[in-house]
N, C-alpha and C positions, 0 to 999 in steps of 0.2 A: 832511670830519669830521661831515659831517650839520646841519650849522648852518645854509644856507641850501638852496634848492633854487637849480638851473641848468639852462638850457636853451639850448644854443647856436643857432645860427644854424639847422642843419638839421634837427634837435628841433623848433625854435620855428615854424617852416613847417609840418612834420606834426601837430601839436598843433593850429594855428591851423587846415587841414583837416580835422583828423578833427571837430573843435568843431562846424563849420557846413560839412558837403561842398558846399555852392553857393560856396563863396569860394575862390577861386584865387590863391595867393599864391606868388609866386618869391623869390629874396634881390636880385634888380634894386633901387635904390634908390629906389622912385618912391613918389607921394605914398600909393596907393591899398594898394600894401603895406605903409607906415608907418601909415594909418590901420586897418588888419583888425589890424597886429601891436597898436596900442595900445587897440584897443575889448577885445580879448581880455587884455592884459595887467591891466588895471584892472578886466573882470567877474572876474579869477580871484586878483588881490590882488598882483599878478608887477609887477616892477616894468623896464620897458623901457632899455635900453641901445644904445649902438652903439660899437664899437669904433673905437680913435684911428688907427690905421692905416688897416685896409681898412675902415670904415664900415659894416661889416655891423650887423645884430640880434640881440641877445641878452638877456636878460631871467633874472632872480634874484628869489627870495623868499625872505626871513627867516623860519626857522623859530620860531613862538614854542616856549618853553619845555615845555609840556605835551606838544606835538604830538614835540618832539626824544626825549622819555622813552619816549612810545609808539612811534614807530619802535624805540627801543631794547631795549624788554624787551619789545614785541611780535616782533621778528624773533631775539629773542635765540637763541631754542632750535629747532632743526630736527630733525625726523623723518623719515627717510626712509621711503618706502612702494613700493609697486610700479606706484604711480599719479606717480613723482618725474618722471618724464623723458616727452617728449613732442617726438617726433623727424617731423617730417614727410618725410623721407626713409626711413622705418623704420615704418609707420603698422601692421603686423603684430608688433610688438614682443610677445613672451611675457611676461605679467606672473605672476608669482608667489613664492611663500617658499617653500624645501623645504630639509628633513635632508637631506644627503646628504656623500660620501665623496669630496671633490674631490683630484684629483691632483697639485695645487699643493698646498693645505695642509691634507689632511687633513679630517677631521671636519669641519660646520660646515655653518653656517643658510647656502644660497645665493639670492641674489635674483637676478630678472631685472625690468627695468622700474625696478628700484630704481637709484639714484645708486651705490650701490658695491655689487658685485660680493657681499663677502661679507658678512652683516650680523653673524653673530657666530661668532666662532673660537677655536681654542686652538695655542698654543706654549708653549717652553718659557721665555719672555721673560717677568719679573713686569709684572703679577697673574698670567700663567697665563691668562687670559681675557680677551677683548679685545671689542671690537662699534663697528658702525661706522654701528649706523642710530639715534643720539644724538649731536649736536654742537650744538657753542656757537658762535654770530655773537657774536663778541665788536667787530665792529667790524673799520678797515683800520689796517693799521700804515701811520704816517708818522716820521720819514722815514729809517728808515736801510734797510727792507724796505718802501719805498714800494708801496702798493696791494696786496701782499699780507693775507690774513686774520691778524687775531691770533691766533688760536686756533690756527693753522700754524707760525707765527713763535714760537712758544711750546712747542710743543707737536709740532715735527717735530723731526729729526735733525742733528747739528749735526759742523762738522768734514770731512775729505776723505771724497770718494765710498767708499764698499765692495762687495764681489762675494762674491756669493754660487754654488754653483752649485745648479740647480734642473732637473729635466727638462720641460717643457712637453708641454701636451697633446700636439700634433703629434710627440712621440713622441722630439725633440731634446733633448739634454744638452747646458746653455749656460752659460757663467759669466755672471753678469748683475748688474748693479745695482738692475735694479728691485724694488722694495720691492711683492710681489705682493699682500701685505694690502691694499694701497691700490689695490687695482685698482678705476676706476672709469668711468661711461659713457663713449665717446668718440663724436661724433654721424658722420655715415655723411659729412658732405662734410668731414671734417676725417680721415677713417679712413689711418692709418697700415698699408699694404699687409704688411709686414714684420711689425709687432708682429698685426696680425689674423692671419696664417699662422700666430704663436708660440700664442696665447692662442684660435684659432678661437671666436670670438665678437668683438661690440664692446664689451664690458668691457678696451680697452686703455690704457686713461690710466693710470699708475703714477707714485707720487713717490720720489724717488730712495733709496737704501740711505746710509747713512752710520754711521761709525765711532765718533761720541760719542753722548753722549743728549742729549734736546733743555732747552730751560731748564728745565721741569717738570721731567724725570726728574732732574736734577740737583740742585734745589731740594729736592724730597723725599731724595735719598740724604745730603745736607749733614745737613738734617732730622733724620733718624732717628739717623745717627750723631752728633749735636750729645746725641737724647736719648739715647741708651746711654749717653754718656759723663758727662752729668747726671745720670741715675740712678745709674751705676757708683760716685761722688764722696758724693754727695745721701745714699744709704740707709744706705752706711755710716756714716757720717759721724754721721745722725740716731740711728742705735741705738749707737752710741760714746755722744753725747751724755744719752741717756736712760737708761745705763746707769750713768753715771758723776755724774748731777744732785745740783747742790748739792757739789762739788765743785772746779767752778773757781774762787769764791773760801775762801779760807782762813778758818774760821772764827775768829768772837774770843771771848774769856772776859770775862765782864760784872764788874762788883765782888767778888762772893761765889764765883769760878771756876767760874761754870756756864758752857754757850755759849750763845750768842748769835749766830745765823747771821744776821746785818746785813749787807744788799745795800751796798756800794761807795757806790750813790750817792741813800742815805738823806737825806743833808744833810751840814751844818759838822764837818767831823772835827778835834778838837783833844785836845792831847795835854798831861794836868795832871802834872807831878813834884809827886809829895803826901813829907811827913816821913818816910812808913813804907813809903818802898819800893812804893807802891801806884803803876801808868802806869794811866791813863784814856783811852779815847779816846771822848769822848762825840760825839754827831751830832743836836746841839740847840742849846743855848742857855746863858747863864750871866747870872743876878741877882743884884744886891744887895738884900739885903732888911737893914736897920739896921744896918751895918758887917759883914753876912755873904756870902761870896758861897754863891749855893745853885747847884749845876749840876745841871741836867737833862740827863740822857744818856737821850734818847729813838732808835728808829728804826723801820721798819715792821715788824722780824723781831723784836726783841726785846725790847719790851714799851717803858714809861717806869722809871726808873730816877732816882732822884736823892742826891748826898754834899752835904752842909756843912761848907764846906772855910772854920774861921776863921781869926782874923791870925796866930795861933800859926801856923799849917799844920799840926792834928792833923785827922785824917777821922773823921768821925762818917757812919755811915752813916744816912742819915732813912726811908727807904723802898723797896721794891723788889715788884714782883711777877713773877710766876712766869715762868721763859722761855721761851722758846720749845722745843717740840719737836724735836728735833733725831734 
């Protein structure tokens, strides 16, 4: 996970020779090798170990924090070039970038020298355009695609194998699985006799073809149709709303039957039975002022308002200003 460095037993011997080529160090247990392992572990900040079994040497250093970042978004982003690969069994490698009209797939930028074969193509698979000399070290997955790339793990094809059929240079119609976009270096002492007959060059490495998308393409198709269906709900919904405003509550008539378009929840709504047939629903307040009660029917839509309503229960109206617009 990038948190500490490790160097086991036969790491720790190479490291400790290439350091000082005069010092000869084996994994024998003896004092002169424990001393070269620990003069190097302590100039270089490694901190020495030996396992509980076999007693070998091994040695770890704690990443500080700073140092963890820049591994991180220092190796983040790769570019491929025609300078990528460096085969000493192949030391006459052809480097270059060219247009041209490949019989696998068509159109498309070809590299040699470069890590993958094609650096940018087209299908009929969205976007429609594809390229393959831009990727992300996103780090190693643990642990359910242990030591695999996340960036593959995410970002390849998911589900049982699939076949396509394809004719290969050498002139053969084959049903195959290999996923030819991905075709990339394969070094000359690991060359696969068969697949170099197919693809005549060592551009043979290929990852496999499969039948679903991978989490990304899936993630986006959830996506998109989440938002058509947001939108499809959302727009109408809003010109419903803005065509019909001031309509969902029902307006009320003030003292004098003007309206009075008074939001719900202005305040105190109460409801006064006056002598003459008058309902009130004011959204304020109610005083006694020397045996009178005065109500103030205020709310934010429709101005202040106020009756004096005495012990008789006749209404006088006291004051009103103008209503609201409506």
């Amino acid at each position: 996970m990038n948190y500490m460095d490790y160097k086991d037993t036969r790491s720790l011997i190479k490291t400790v020779e290439k350091a000082d080529p005069k010092v000869t160090v084996t994994a024998a247990h003896t004092a002169s090798n424990q001393a070269a392992f620990e003069k190097w572990t302590k100039a270089n900040g490694y901190t020495l170990h030996r396992f509980k079994i076999s007693k070998d040497y091994y040695a770890t250093r704690d990443l500080p924090i700073w140092e963890r970042l820049g591994r991180f978004y220092g190796n983040m982003i790769k570019i491929d070039t025609p300078w990528a690969i460096h085969d000493p069994k192949n030391p006459n490698l052809p480097r270059y970038l060219k247009i041209k009209h490949d019989p696998l797939v068509g159109w498309a930028v070809v590299g040699s020298g470069t890590k993958y074969r094609y650096q940018l193509y087209f299908n009929s698979k969205f976007p429609y355009i594809h390229e393959n000399f831009l990727k992300f070290n996103l780090g190693t997955s643990y642990p359910t695609y242990a030591g695999e790339p996340v960036s593959e793990v995410i970002g390849g094809g998911q589900g049982p194998a699939d076949s396509i059929t394809k004719t290969f240079p050498n002139g053969r119609k084959l049903i195959t699985s290999d996923d030819v976009y991905t075709r990339a270096y394969q070094p000359r002492k690991h060359r696969d006799p068969e697949a170099y007959e197919q693809y005549k060059d060592d551009y043979t490495s290929t990852e496999q073809l499969n039948r679903d998308p991978s989490m990304v393409g899936t993630s986006v198709r959830a996506g998109f149709i989440g938002l058509i269906i947001s939108y499809a709900i959302a727009i109408p919904m809003a010109i419903y709303m803005a065509r019909k405003k001031r309509q969902v509550v029902r307006p009320r008539r003030d003292l004098r039957g003007h309206r009075a378009d008074c939001r719900p929840e202005s305040g105190l709504h109460l409801r006064l039975p006056l002598l003459r047939g008058h309902a009130v629903r004011p959204a304020g307040f109610i005083s006694n002022f020397g045996g009178r009660e005065l109500a103030f029917l205020g709310s934010a839509c429709g101005g202040l308002r106020a009756a004096e309503r005495f012990r008789a229960g006749d209404l006088v109206p006291a004051f009103h200003d103008r209503p609201a617009e409506v």
